[in-house]
C-alpha positions in Angstrom: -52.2 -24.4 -3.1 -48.3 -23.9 -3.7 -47.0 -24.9 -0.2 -43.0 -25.5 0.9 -41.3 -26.5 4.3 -38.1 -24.5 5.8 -35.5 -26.7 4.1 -36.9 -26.1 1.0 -36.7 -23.0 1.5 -33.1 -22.9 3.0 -32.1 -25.2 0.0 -33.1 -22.2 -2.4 -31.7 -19.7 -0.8 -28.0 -20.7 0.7 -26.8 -21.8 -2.6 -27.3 -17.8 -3.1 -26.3 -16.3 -0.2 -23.4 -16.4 0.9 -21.5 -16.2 -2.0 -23.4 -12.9 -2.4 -22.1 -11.9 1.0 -18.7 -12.9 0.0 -18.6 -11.3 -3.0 -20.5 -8.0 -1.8 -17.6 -7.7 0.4 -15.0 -8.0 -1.6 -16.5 -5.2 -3.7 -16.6 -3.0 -0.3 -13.0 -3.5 0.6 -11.6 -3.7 -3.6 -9.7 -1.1 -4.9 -11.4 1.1 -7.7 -14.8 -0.6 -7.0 -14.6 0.5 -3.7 -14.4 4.4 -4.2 -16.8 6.8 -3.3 -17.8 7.0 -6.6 -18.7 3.9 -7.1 -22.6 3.6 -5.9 -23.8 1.0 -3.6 -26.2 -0.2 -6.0 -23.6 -1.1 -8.4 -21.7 -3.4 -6.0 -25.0 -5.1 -4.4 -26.2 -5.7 -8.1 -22.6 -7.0 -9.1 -22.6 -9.0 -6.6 -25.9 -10.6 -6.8 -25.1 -11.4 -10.5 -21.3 -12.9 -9.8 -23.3 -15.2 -7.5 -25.9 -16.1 -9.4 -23.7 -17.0 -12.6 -21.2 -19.1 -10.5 -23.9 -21.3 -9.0 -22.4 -24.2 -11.4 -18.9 -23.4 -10.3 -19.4 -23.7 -6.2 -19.5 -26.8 -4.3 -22.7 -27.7 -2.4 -23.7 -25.3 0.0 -24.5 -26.6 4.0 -28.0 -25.7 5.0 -27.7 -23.3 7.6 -30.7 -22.1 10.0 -30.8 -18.2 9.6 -32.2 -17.7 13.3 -28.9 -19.6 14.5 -26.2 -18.5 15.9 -24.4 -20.7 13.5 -25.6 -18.3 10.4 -23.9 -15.2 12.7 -20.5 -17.2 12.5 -20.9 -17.6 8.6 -21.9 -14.3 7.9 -18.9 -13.2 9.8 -16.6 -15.6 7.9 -17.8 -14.9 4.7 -17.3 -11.0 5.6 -13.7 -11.6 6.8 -12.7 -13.1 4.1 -13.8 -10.8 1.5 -12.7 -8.3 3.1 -9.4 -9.7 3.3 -9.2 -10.9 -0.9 -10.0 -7.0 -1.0 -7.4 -6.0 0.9 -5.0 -8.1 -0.4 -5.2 -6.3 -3.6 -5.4 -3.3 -1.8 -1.9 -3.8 -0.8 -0.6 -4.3 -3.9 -1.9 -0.7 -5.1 -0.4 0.8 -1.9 2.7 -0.8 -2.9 2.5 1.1 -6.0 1.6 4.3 -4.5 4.9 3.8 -1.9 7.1 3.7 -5.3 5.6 7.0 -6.3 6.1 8.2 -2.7 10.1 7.4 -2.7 10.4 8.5 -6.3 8.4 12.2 -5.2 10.6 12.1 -1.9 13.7 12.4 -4.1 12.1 14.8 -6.6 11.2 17.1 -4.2 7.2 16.6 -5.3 6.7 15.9 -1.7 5.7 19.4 -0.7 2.7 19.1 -3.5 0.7 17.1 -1.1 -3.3 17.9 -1.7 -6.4 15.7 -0.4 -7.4 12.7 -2.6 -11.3 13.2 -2.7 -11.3 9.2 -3.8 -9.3 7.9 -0.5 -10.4 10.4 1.4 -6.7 10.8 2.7 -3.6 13.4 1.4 -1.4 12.1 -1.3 1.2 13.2 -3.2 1.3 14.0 -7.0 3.7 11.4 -7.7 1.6 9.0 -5.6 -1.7 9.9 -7.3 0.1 9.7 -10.5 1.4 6.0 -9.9 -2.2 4.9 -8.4 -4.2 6.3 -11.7 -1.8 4.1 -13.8 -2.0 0.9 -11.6 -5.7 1.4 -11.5 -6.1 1.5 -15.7 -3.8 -1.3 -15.4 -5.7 -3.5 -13.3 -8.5 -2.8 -16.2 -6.8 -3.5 -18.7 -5.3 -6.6 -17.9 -8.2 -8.2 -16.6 -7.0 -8.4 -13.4 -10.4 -7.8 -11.9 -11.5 -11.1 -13.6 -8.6 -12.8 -11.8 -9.7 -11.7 -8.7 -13.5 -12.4 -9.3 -12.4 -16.2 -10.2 -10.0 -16.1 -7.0 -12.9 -15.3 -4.6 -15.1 -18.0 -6.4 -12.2 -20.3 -5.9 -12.0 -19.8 -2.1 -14.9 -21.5 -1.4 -12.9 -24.7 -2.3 -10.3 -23.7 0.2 -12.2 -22.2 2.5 -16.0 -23.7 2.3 -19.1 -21.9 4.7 -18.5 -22.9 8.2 -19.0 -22.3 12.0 -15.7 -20.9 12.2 -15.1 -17.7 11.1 -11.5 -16.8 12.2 -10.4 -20.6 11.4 -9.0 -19.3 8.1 -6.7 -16.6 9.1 -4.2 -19.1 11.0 -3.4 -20.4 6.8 -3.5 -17.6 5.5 -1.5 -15.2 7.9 -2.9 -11.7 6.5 -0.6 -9.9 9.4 2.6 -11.2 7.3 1.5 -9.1 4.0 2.4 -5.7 5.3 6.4 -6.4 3.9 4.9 -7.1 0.4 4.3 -3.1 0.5 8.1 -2.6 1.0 9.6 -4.9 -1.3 7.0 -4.6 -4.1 7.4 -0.2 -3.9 11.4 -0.5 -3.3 11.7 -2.7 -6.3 9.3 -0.5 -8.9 11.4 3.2 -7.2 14.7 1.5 -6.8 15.9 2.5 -10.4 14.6 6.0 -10.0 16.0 6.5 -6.9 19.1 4.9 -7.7 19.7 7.2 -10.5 18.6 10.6 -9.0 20.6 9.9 -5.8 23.6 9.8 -9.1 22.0 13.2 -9.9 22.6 14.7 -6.6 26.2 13.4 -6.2 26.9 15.1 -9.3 25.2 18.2 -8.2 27.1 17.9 -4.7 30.9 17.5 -6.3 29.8 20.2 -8.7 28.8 22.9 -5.7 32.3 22.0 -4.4 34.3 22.8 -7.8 32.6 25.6 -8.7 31.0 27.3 -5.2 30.0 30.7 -7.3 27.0 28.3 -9.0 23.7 28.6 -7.4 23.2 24.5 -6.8 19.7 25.3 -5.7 18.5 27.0 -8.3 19.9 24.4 -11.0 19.0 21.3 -8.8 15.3 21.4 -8.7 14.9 21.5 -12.4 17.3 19.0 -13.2 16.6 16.3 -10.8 12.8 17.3 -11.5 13.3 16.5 -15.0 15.5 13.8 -14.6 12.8 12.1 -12.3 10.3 12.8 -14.9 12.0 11.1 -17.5 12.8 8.3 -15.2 9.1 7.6 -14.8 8.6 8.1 -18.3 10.8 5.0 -19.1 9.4 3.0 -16.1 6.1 3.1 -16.8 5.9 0.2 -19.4 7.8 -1.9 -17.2 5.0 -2.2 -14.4 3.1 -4.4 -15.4 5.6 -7.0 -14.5 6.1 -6.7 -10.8 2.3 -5.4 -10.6 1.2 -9.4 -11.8 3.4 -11.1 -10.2 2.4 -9.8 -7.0 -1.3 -9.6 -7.7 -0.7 -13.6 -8.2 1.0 -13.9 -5.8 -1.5 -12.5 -2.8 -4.5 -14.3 -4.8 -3.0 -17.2 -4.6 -3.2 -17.6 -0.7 -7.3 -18.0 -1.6 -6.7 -20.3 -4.8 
């Protein structure tokens, strides 16, 4: 008869589980695989197969009783901080979708706000526009690889423990929020920069000539001038978009 103890059992199983928790929720908090559309199937299976197929890359596993109140802790920490690798990212693509919000602020696209079925929140058309693109991006680069190896690689940094908050005093997460500023000023600043030109122009030309109709002339032109502005923009992205997505994964490499 096939018999085994508890820490056989516990040997089997840790290995496995908590970097399936880990990486379960870093698919719950990632952008793109974190939409609504995206079914919860999808992200438990994912994550039971990252797991499984970086058993060679983790360091050993502690064995951890389940009934414990030590495995509550390392649930927790393994939850914290995939939630926080997913947010990480996440704050990249809001940094993103801030350029588009300065850039539709000095369009005038502001006022075509609708609801985002996707975040559940309202966005803008120049917002949504800048999110799609970053989010074909990510694709295509393989940035979602980068992040997959990052979370693998955090369990070097930061290994299963008692402790589950013990890893946000190195990492400071609360510090991030100005990488939304700088990143979206430094994609919009061109834009901006140049349709702010635009409205100068259109300001010293409703003083010359008073019988022109500035409103009527101004929407179209800085409309199309911001258009075209986003137009040449576009390929130039990817550049500040990398840097900063290495730069927030690095805090878990």
């Amino acid at each position: 008869m096939f018999t085994f103890s508890e820490t056989q059992l516990l040997a089997w199983l840790t290995p496995l589980l908590w970097p399936f928790i880990r990486v379960l929720a870093l698919f719950s908090a990632l952008p793109i695989f974190a939409q609504r559309n995206v079914p919860i199937r999808v992200r438990v299976g994912l994550a039971l197969f990252i797991a499984l197929c970086a058993q060679a890359a983790l360091p050993p596993m502690p064995l951890i009783k389940l009934d414990s109140t030590i495995a509550l802790a390392a649930v927790a920490q393994q939850v914290l901080i995939g939630v926080s690798l997913g947010f990480a990212v996440r704050l990249v693509f809001a940094a993103v979708e801030f350029a588009g919000e300065l850039i539709g602020l000095q369009m005038g696209l502001n006022f075509a706000a609708f609801f985002d079925p996707m975040s559940g929140g309202q966005a803008t058309a120049t917002a949504n526009f800048f999110g799609a693109t970053v989010g074909f991006l990510f694709i295509v680069i393989n940035a979602h690889l980068l992040v997959i190896a990052a979370v693998i690689q955090s369990f070097n940094i930061f290994p299963v423990g008692a402790e589950p908050f013990a890893f946000l005093h190195q990492i400071q997460p609360q510090v991030w929020g100005s990488e939304i500023f700088r990143l979206g000023l430094w994609i919009a600043l061109p834009i901006v920069a140049m349709l702010l030109f635009i409205n100068l122009v259109l300001g010293i030309i409703s003083r010359v000539a008073s019988q022109m109709n500035v409103f009527a002339i101004g929407f179209p032109i800085t409309l199309g001038v911001g258009l075209l502005g986003m137009l040449l923009t576009l390929p130039l992205m990817q550049a500040p978009f990398t840097m900063a997505l290495e730069k927030m994964l690095a805090y878990f490499q």
